[in-house]
LUMLUMVO-329036 format. One line per 3 residues: number of its first residue (from 1); for each residue x, y, z of C-alpha. Coordinates in pm, whole numbers. Layout:
BEGIN
NUM) X/Y/Z ~ ...
//
This chain:
BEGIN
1) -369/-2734/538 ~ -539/-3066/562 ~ -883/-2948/596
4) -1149/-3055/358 ~ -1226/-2739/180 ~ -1605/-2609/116
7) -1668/-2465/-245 ~ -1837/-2249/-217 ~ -1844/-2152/115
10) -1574/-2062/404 ~ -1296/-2292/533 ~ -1105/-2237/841
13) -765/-2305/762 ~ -419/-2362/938 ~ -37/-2416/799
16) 199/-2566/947 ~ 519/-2384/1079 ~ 854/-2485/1263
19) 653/-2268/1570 ~ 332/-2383/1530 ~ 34/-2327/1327
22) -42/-2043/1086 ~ -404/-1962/1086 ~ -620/-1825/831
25) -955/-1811/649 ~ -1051/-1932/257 ~ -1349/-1788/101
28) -1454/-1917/-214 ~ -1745/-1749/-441 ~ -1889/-1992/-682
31) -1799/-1919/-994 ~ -1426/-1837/-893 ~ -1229/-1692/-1153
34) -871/-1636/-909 ~ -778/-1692/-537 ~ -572/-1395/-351
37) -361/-1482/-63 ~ -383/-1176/189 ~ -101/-1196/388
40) -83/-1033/713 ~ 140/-1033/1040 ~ -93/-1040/1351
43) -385/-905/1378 ~ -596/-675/1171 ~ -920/-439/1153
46) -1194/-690/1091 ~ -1355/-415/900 ~ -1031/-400/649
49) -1044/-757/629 ~ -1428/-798/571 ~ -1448/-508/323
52) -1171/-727/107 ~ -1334/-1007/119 ~ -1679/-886/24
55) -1548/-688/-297 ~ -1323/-949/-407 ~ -1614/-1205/-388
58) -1865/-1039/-582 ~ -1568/-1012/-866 ~ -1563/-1359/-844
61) -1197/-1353/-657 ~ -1161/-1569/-366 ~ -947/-1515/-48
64) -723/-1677/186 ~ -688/-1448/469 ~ -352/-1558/622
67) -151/-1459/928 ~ 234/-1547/889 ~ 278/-1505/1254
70) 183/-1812/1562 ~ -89/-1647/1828 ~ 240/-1638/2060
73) 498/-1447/1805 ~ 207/-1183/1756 ~ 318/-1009/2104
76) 717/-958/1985 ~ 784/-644/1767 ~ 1081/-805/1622
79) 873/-1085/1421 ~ 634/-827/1244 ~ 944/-680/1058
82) 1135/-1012/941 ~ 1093/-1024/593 ~ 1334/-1372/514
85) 1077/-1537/801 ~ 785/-1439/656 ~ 846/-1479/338
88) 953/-1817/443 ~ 610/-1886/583 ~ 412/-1726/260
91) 597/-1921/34 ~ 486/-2271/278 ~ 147/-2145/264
94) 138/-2133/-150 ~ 326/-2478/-221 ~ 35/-2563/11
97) -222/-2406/-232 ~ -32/-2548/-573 ~ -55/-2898/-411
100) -434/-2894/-318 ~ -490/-2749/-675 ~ -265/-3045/-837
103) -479/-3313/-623 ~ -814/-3151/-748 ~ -864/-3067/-386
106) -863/-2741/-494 ~ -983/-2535/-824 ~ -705/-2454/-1049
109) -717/-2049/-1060 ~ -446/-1786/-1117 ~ -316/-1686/-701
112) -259/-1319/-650 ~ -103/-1161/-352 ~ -230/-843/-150
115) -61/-705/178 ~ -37/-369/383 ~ 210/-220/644
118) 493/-465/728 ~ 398/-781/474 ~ 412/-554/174
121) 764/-640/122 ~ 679/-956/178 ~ 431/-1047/-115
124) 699/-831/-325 ~ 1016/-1067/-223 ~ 739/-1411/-268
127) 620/-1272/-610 ~ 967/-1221/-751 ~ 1081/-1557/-651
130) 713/-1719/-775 ~ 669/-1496/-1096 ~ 509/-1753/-1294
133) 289/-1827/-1026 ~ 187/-1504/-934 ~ -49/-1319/-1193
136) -112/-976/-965 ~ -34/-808/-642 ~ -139/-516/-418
139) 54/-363/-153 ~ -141/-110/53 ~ 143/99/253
142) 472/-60/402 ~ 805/-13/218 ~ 830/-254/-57
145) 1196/-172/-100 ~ 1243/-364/211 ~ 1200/-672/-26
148) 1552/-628/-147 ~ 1658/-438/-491 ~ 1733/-757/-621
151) 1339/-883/-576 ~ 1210/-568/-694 ~ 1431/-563/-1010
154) 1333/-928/-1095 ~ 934/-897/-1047 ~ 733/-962/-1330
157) 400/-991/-1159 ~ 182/-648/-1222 ~ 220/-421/-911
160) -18/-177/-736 ~ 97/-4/-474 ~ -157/228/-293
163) -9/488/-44 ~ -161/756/127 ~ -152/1092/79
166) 16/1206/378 ~ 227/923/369 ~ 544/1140/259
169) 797/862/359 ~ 610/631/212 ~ 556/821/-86
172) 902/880/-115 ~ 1036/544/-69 ~ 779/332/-313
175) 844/588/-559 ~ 1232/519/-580 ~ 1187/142/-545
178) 905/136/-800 ~ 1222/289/-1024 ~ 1355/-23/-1017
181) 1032/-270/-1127 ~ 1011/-321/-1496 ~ 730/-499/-1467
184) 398/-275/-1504 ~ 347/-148/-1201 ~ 116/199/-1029
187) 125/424/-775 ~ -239/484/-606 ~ -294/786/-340
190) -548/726/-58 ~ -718/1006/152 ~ -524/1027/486
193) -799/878/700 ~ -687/593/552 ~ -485/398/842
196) -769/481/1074 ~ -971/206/1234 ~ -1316/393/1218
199) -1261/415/782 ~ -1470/152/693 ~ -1589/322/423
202) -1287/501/248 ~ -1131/98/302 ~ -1432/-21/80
205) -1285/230/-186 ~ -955/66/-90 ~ -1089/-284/-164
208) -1263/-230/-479 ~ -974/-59/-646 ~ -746/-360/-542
211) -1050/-582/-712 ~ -1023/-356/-1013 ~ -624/-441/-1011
214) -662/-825/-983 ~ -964/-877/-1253 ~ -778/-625/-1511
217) -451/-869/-1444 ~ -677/-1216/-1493 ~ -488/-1403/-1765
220) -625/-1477/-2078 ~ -826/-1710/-2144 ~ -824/-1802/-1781
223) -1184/-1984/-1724 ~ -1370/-1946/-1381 ~ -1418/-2265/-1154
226) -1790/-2350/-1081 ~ -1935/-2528/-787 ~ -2064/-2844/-1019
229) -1737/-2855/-1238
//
């Protein structure tokens, strides 16, 4: 990520990869008070994705958008559900933050993590093994005990995990993995129409609850960036 970055304003971004270049998107609201990486595998609704975006910025949170997967890996199956890879990548893509932030390329803000379906595991796993860099996270469906009972028993980041109603295995299965998280941690139910693309609406309700999540979890005393700092 060797782009000059625009703050505020929006950044095209890419990572680099051992198969090529991770895209994604930075938004940054002036003032900024956190980033949150949201991690995805491929692509996504744009509707999801704007809805985010919008909410988080008018709470002052900024976003990089980030696909773990190359344009080319998008069309195999297998690469959406490898957890060590992209973890791997996730992990790549915050040193990257941390480094812009250390060379005042970057404001210095608390990073939260938010992911759905297959990457939920994902933030879970990069949170445990970040926890002091990590101040919140969201995981909106997916099986987060795919992360590994070790990561879940060794988070300390606060956890939300929103799951829809009619989600029984998913119900089910973040229920007996959230057994194991000591940190704080809840359990959100969505209406069912959830999942579908044409929810635009119900995903807003989606998005500000996940903004409610991170700015309850800001640390103390954390200031916000402005523009002219």
């Amino acid at each position: 990520m060797s782009e000059a970055i625009a703050f505020p304003g929006v950044t095209e971004v890419s990572v680099d990869s051992e198969h090529g270049p991770l895209h994604g998107v930075l938004m940054l609201p002036a003032p900024l008070s956190a980033l949150v990486v949201v991690a995805h595998a491929g692509p996504t609704p744009e509707a999801r994705d704007d809805a985010l975006a919008v909410v988080l910025r008018h709470a002052g949170v900024g976003t990089l958008t980030l696909d773990l997967l190359t344009h080319v890996e998008e069309h195999f199956a297998d690469k959406h559900h490898n957890v060590p890879l992209l973890t791997r990548r996730l992990l790549d893509g915050l040193a990257l933050i941390k480094r812009r932030m250390v060379l005042g390329e970057l404001p210095v803000v608390p990073i939260g993590l938010c992911a759905a379906g297959d990457c939920s595991p994902v933030v879970v796993r990069v949170a445990a093994l970040r926890d002091h860099d990590i101040f919140a996270l969201v995981c909106r469906g997916g099986l987060i005990d795919l992360a590994g009972m070790l990561y879940l028993r060794s988070l300390a980041s606060p956890l939300l995990v929103l799951v829809a109603e009619d989600d029984e295995r998913g119900l089910l299965s973040n229920r007996r993995a959230l057994r194991e998280v000591v940190s704080e941690q809840q359990l959100k139910l969505l209406p069912a129409s959830v999942d579908s693309p044409e929810s635009a609406v119900v995903f807003e309700c989606v998005a500000r609850a996940t903004a409610q999540w991170f700015v309850q979890h800001l640390p103390t005393g954390s200031a916000p960036a402005r523009a002219d700092a």
